[in-house]
C-alpha positions in Angstrom: 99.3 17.0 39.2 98.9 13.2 40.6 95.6 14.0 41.5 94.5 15.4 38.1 95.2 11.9 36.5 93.6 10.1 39.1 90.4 12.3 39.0 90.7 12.4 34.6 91.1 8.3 34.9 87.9 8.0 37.7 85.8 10.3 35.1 86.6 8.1 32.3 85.9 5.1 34.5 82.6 6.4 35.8 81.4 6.9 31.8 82.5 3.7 30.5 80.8 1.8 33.5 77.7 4.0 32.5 78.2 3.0 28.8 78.6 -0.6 30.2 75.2 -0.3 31.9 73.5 1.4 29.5 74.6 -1.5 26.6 73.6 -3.7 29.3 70.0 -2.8 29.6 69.5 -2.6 25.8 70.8 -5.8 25.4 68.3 -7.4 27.8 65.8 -5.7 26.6 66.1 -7.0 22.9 66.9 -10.2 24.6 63.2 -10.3 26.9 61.9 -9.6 23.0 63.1 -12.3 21.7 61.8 -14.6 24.0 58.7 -13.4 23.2 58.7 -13.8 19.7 58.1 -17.2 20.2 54.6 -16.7 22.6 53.4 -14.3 20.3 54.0 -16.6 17.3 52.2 -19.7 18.6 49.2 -17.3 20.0 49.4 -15.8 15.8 48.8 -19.3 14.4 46.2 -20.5 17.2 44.1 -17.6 16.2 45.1 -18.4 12.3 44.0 -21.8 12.8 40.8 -20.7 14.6 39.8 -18.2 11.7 40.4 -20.8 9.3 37.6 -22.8 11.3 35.0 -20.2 11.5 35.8 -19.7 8.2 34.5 -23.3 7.1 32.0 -23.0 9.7 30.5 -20.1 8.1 30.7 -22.2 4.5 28.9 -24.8 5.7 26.1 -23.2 6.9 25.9 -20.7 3.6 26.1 -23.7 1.8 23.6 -24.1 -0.8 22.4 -27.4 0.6 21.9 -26.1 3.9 20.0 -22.9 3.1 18.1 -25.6 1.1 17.5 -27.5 4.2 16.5 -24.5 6.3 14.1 -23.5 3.5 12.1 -27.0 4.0 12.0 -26.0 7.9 8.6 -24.7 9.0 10.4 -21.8 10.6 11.1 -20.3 7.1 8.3 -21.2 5.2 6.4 -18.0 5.6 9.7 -17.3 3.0 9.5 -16.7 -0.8 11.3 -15.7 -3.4 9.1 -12.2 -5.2 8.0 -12.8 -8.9 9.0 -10.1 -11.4 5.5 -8.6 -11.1 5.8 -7.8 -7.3 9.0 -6.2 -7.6 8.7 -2.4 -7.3 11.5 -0.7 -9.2 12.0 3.1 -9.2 13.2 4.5 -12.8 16.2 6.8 -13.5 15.5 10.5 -13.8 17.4 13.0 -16.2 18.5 15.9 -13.7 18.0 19.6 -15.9 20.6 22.3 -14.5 18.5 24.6 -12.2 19.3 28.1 -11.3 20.4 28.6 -7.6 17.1 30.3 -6.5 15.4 26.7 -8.1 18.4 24.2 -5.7 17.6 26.2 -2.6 13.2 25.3 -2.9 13.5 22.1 -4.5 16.7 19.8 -3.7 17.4 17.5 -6.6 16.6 14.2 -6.1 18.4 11.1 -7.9 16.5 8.3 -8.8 17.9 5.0 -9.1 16.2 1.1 -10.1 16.0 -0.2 -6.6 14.0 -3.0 -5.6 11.7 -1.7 -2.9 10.3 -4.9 -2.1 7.3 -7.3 -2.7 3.8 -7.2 -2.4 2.1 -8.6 0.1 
């Protein structure tokens, strides 16, 4: 009987030191997490920081006073802007039902005003 109590009480000492562990491990886990929030934070607002300077690095260069500036460069003077009358556009077509013998030869086509491009 003596020994059924002592073997009952070394059970129930063997799954509480388990528990113990396993409480243990989680806690040290959430703890190695927390000590990385900080890391992670300062890497979040060293790359927030650099965005925010490519950002005004890309402003500056689309600038309108820059693209200016590269416009005077001899580089881009082959450039121009395309007058009205060397625009090609493409006019909008009306599509008529077709039977399904009339889809199957011809595919309908949409047409849309697109600039094509200028004349040379």
């Amino acid at each position: 009987m003596l020994k059924r109590v002592f073997i009952q009480l070394a059970c129930c000492i063997g799954v509480f030191g388990c528990c113990l562990c396993s409480y243990v491990n989680t806690q040290n886990a959430v703890t190695r997490l927390r000590l990385e929030i900080p890391i992670l934070s300062s890497e979040l607002n060293k790359l927030k920081e650099q965005n925010n300077r490519l950002k005004y690095e890309i402003d500056l260069f689309e600038s309108p006073e820059h693209l200016m500036q590269l416009a005077r460069c001899s580089e881009f003077s082959h450039l121009k802007y395309p007058t009205l009358q060397e625009v090609l556009t493409v006019s909008e077509a009306v599509i008529i039902p077709k039977s399904p013998i009339e889809k199957e030869k011809d595919l309908s086509t949409f047409k849309w005003n697109l600039a094509i491009g200028a004349k040379q």
